[in-house]
C-alpha positions in Angstrom: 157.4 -20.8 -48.4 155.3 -18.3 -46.4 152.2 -18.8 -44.5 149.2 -16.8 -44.7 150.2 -15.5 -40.6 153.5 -14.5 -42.1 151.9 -11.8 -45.1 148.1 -11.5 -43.4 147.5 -7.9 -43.0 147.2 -6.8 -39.0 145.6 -4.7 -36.5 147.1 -4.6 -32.8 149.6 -7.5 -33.9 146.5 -10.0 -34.9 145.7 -11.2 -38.4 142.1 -9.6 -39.7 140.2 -12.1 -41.1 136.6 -10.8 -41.5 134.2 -13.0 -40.2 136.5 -15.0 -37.8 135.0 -12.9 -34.8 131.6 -14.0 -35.6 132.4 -18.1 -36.5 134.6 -17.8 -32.7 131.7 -16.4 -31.5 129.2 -18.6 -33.1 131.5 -22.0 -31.8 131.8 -20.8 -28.0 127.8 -19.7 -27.7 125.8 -21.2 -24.9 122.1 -21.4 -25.3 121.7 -17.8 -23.0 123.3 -16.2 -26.4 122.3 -15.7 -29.6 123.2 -14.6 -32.8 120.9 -11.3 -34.4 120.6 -9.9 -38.0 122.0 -8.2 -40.0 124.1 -7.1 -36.6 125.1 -8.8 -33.2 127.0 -7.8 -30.5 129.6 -10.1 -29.3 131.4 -10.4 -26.2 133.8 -7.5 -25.4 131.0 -5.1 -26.6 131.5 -4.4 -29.7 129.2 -4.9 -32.8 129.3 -7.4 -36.0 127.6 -6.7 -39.2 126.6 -10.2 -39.6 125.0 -9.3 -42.9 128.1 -9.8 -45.0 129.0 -13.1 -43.5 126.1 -15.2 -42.6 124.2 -16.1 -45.9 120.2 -16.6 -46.5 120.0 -16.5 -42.8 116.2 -18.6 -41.4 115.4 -15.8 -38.2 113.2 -17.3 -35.5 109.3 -16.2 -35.7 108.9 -12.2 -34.6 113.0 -12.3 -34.0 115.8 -11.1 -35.4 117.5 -13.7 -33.8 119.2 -16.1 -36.2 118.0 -19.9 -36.6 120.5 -21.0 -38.8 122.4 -20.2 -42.1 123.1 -21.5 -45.3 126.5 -20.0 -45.9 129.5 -18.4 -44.3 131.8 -15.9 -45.3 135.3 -15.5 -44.5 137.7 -12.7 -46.1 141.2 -13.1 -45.4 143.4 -9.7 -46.0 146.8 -10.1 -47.0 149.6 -7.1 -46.5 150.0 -5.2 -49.9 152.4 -2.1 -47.8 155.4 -2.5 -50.2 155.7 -3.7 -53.6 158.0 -6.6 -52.0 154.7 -7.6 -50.1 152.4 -6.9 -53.1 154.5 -9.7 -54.6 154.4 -12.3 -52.2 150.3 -11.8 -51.5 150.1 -11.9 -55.1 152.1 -15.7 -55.1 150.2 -16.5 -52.2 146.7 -16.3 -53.9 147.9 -17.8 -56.4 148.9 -21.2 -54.4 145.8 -20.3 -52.3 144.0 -21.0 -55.8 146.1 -23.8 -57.0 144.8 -25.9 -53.3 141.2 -24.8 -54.2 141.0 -26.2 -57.7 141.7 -29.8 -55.8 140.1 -28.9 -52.2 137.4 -30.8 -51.9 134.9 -32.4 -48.7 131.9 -34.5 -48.4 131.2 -31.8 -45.8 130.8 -28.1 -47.1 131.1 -26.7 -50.7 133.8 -24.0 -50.9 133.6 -21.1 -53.6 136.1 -18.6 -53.5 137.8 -15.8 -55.1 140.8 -13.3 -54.9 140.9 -9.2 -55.8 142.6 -10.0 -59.0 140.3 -13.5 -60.1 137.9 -11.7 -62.3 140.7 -9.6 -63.9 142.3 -13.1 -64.9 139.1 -14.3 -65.7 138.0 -11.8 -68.0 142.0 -11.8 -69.8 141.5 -15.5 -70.4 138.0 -15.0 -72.3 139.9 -13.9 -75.5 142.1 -16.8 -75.9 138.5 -19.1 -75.2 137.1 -17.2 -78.1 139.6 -17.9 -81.0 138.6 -21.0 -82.0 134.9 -20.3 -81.3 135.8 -17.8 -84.1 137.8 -19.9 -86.3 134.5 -22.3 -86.1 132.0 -19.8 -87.0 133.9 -18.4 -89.7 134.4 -21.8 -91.4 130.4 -22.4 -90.6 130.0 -18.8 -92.2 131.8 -19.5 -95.1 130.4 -23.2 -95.5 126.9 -21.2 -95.4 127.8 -18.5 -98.0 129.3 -20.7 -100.5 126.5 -23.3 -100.5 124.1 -20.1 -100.5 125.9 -19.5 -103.5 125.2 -22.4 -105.3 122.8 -23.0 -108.0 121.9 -26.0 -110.1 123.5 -24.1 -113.1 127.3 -25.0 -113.2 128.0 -21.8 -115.2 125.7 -19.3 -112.8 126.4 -21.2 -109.3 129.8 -18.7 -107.4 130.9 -20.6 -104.3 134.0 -18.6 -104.8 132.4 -15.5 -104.6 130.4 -16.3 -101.2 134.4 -17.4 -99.8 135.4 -13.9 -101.2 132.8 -12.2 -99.5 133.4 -13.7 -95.9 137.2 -13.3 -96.9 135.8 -9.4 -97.2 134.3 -9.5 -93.9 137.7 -11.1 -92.2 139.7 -8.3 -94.0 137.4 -5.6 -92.5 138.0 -7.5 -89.1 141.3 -7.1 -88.9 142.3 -4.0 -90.5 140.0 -2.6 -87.9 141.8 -4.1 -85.0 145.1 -3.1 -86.4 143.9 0.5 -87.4 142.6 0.6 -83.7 145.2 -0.7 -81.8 148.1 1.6 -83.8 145.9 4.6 -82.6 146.2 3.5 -79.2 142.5 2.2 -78.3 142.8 -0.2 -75.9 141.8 -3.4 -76.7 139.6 -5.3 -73.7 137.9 -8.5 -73.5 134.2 -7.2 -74.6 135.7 -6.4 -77.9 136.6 -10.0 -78.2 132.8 -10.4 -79.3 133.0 -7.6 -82.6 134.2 -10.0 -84.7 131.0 -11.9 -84.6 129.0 -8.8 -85.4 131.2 -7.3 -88.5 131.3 -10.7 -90.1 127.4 -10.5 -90.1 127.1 -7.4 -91.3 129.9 -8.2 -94.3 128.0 -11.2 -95.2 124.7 -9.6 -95.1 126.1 -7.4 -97.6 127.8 -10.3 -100.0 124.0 -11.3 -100.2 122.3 -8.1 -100.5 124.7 -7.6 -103.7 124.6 -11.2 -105.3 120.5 -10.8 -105.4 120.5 -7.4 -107.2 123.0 -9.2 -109.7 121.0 -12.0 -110.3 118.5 -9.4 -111.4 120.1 -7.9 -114.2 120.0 -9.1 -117.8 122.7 -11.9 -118.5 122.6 -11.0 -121.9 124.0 -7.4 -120.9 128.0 -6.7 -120.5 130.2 -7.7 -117.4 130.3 -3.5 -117.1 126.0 -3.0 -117.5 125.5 -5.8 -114.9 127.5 -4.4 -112.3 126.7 -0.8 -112.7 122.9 -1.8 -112.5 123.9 -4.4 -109.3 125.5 -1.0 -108.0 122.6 1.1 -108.1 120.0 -1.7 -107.0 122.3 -2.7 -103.7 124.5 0.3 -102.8 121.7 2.2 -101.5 120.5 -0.3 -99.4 124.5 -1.0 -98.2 125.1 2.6 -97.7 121.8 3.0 -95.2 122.5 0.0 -93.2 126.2 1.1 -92.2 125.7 4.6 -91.8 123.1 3.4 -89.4 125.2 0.8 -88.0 127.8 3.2 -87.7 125.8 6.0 -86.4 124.2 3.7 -83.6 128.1 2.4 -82.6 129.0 6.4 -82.8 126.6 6.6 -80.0 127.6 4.0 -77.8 131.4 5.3 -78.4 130.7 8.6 -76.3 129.6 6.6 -73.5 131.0 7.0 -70.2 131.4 3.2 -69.7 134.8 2.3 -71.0 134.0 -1.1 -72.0 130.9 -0.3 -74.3 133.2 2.5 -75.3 135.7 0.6 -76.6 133.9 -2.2 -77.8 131.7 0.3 -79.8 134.7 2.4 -81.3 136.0 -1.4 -82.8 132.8 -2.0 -84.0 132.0 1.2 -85.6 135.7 1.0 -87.6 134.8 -2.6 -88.4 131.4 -1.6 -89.9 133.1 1.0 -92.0 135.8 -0.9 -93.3 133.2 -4.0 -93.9 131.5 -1.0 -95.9 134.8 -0.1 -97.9 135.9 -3.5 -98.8 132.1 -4.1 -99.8 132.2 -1.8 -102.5 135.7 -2.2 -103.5 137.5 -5.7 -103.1 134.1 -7.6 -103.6 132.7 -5.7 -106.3 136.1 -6.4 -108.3 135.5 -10.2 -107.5 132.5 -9.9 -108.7 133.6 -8.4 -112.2 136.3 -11.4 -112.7 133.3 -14.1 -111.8 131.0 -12.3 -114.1 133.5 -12.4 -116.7 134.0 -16.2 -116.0 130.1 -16.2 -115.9 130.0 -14.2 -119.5 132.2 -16.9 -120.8 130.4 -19.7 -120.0 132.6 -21.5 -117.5 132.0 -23.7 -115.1 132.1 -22.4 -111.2 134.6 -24.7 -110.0 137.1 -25.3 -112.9 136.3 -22.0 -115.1 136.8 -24.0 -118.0 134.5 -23.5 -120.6 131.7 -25.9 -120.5 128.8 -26.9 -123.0 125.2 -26.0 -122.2 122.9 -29.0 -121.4 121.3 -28.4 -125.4 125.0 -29.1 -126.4 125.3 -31.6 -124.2 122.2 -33.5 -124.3 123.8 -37.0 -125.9 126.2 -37.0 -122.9 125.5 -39.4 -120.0 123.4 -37.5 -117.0 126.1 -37.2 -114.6 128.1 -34.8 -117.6 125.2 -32.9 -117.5 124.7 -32.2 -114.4 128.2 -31.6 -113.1 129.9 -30.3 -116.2 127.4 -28.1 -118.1 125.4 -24.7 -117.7 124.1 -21.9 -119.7 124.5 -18.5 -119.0 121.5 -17.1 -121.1 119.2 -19.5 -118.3 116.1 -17.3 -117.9 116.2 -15.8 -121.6 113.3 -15.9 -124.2 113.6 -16.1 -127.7 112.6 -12.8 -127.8 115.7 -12.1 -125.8 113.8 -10.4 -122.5 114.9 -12.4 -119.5 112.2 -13.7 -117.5 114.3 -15.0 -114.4 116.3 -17.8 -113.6 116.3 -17.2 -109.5 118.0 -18.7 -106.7 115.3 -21.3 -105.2 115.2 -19.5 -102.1 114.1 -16.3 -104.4 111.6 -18.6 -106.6 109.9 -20.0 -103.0 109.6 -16.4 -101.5 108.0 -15.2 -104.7 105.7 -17.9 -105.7 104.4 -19.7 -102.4 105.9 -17.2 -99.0 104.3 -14.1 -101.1 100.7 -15.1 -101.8 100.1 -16.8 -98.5 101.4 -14.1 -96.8 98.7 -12.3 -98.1 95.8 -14.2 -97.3 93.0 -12.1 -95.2 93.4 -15.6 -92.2 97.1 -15.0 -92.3 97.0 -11.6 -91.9 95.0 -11.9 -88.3 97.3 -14.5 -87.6 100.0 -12.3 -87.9 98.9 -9.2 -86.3 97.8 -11.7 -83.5 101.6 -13.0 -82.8 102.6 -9.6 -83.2 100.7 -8.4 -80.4 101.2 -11.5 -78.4 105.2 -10.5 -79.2 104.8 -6.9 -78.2 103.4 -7.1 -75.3 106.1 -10.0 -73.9 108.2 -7.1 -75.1 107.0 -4.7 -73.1 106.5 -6.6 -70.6 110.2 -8.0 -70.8 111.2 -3.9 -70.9 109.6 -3.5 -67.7 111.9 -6.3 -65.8 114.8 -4.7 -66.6 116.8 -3.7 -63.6 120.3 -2.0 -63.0 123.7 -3.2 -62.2 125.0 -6.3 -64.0 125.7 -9.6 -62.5 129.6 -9.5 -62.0 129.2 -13.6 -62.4 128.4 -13.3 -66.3 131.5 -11.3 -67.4 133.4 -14.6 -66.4 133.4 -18.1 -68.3 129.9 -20.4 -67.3 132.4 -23.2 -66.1 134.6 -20.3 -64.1 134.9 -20.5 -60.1 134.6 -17.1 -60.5 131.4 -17.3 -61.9 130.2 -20.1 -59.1 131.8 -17.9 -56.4 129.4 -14.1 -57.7 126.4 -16.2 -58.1 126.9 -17.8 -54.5 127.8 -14.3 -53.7 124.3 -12.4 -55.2 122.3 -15.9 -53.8 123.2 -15.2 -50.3 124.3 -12.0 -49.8 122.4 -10.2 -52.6 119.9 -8.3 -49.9 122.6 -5.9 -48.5 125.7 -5.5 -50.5 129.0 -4.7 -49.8 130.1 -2.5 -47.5 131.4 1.1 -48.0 133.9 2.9 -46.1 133.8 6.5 -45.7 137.6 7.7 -45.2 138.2 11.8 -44.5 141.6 12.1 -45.2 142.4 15.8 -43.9 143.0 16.7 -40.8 140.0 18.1 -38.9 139.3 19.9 -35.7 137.4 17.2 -34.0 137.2 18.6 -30.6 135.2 21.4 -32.1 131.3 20.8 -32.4 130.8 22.2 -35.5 133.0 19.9 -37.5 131.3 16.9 -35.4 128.1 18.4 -36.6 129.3 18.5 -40.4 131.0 15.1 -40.4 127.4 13.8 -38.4 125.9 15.9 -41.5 127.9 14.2 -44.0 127.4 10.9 -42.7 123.4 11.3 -42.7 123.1 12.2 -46.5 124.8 8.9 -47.0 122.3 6.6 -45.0 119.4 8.6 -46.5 119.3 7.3 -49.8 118.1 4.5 -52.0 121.0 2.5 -51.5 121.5 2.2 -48.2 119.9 0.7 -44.9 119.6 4.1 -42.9 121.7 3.9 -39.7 121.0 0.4 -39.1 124.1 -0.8 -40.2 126.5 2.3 -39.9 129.8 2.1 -37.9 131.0 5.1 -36.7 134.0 6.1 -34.5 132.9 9.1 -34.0 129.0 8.0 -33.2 130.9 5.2 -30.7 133.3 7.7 -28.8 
């Protein structure tokens, strides 16, 4: 067992914990001191950036003395010299983390955090997401199939809208496994493709079944599917080479994350693509067939139509007969026998869509969405909050938002190291280190030299 005095980093044989200056300071005060912000000197001269430890800080009227605070920060550093005390830091935080989870006080609330927390954090999104998965693929395919049905016994194919998310799950994973033999490394934003490419796969199971439900039952298995073929394989092929295009954007990005995530998704789209035209379109040959032979969707035993069976009880009829000339005249043209979501669009959606009142309504919304839009556009604002890459129920993610809450105004700190030896004592390398120092505090980011620390300003 080691305690934290035992592996806490040091300077001139005393533990640094950042912050502890200012909280001694702050306990032995008398009412002749006071505390300033963002900086305060404390006794022995020397100044403390109280910015990065007193949190959404009330300052007396006209002041920049300090009322009070709503939060306090303190940073304990832990020695990380040799691998051997790499290690035992590393143990350390994690006990320190174990007494957190069950700390609690009727006093303060305590968020905290270590150097490697978000790291975990992030690594244990991917096992979260599995059976998030697992349910949206069984919802998906629960979707599809009843998508798929039709009154008809013989024209319903619940087994082609499984084989078409089965089409999308096949393009999932020989995309990961295509990607990860080539050595892209796989990252927790990529946990998220899989959502993405099974859209897109099923979008294409339905863009296909419609343009079969267009052709002529009447024709051959062969006819059917190379008129399905020319109606939906334009359409297919423009969506994923703009899908893929778009994602073979994003993978030339300098951000390794979108990079990678985009290089899965792009390889997903394409195989989505290939099995689209290949392993569906052959299920859909064998369910035409079954559909050409008048069996039923479930069973694929042949079944009566409802003329042949119309001295059989209702519940034979319903469940156990279909015709797969539906829609055909006696003049043998085929006048339709659509999905109901097809017959609704086409006979009600389509003609009040085009009403003159509907029309202003719409352009109405449309400019009322347009302008939120824009408006939504012009919010936008860079960085990313470091609390959403984490689980919603993560102490990580309570300890960032704390973290942006109180101490959002200034930021972190940056150190400026020179690591080669200079010629101090000479005044023009004062003047270029003064130089290089001043293009730092003049810029957007920064607070000017309010702030800045310097040795070299101090000696």
């Amino acid at each position: 067992n080691y305690s934290y005095t035992e592996l806490c980093s040091r300077w001139n044989m005393q533990c640094q914990i950042g912050g502890e200056d200012l909280l001694d300071f702050a306990v032995q005060k008398n009412e002749s001191t006071a505390i300033s912000y963002p900086r305060t000197d404390v006794p022995g001269g020397f100044p403390v950036i109280t910015a990065g430890t007193l949190g959404s800080p009330v300052l007396k009227a006209g002041s920049e003395e300090v009322e009070k605070a709503k939060s306090f920060r303190l940073d304990y550093y832990l020695r990380t010299d040799s691998p051997a005390d790499d290690k035992l830091s590393e143990n350390w935080e994690l006990e320190a983390l174990s007494f957190m989870e069950t700390f609690e006080s009727s006093v303060i609330n305590v968020y905290y955090s270590t150097p490697e927390s978000l790291d975990e954090e992030l690594a244990a999104l991917t096992p979260r997401v599995i059976p998030q998965f697992s349910i949206t693929f069984t919802v998906v395919m629960a979707f599809s199939i009843l998508s798929c049905m039709m009154l008809d016994n013989v024209r319903s194919k619940p087994w082609l809208g499984m084989l078409g998310v089965l089409s999308a799950g096949m393009a999932i994973a020989a995309s990961m496994g295509l990607c990860l033999y080539c050595g892209v490394k796989f990252n927790s934003v990529v946990a998220s493709m899989p959502f993405l490419a099974l859209g897109i796969g099923v979008d294409d199971l339905f863009v296909m079944l419609a343009a079969w439900r267009k052709t002529h039952p009447g024709h051959s298995v062969e006819e059917r599917m190379g008129e399905t073929y020319a109606d939906a394989a334009v359409s297919i092929t423009i969506t994923t080479v703009t899908n893929a295009l778009a994602l073979g954007i994003g993978a030339i990005t300098t951000i390794r994350a979108v990079q990678v995530f985009c290089i899965y998704s792009g390889v997903a789209v394409l195989f989505a693509y290939l099995f689209q035209i290949t392993f569906f379109g052959a299920c859909m040959v064998y369910i035409g067939h079954r559909e050409k032979g008048n069996r039923h969707a479930v069973t694929c035993k042949r079944v009566p139509t409802p003329d042949e069976a119309k001295d059989r009880s209702g519940c034979f009829r319903a469940m156990c007969t279909g015709n797969t000339m539906a829609g055909v005249g006696s003049d043998g043209e085929y006048h339709g026998s659509d999905h109901a979501v097809m017959v609704f669009f086409r006979k009600y959606f389509g003609p009040f869509i085009t009403k003159w009142w509907v029309k202003i309504i719409v352009l109405l919304i449309y400019g009322a969405y347009l302008g939120c839009a824009i408006w939504g556009c012009l919010q936008v604002r860079q960085g990313i909050r470091l609390s959403r890459l984490a689980a919603d129920d993560s102490y990580v993610a309570d300890f960032y938002d704390k973290q942006y809450q109180h101490y959002g105004a200034y930021g972190p700190r940056v150190a400026i190291i020179i690591t080669q030896p200079l010629n101090y004592w000479e005044e023009n390398t004062r003047d270029q280190v003064e130089e290089l120092l001043t293009k730092f505090e003049d810029t957007d980011f920064t607070f000017g030299k309010t702030l800045t620390e310097s040795w070299l300003r101090d000696y």
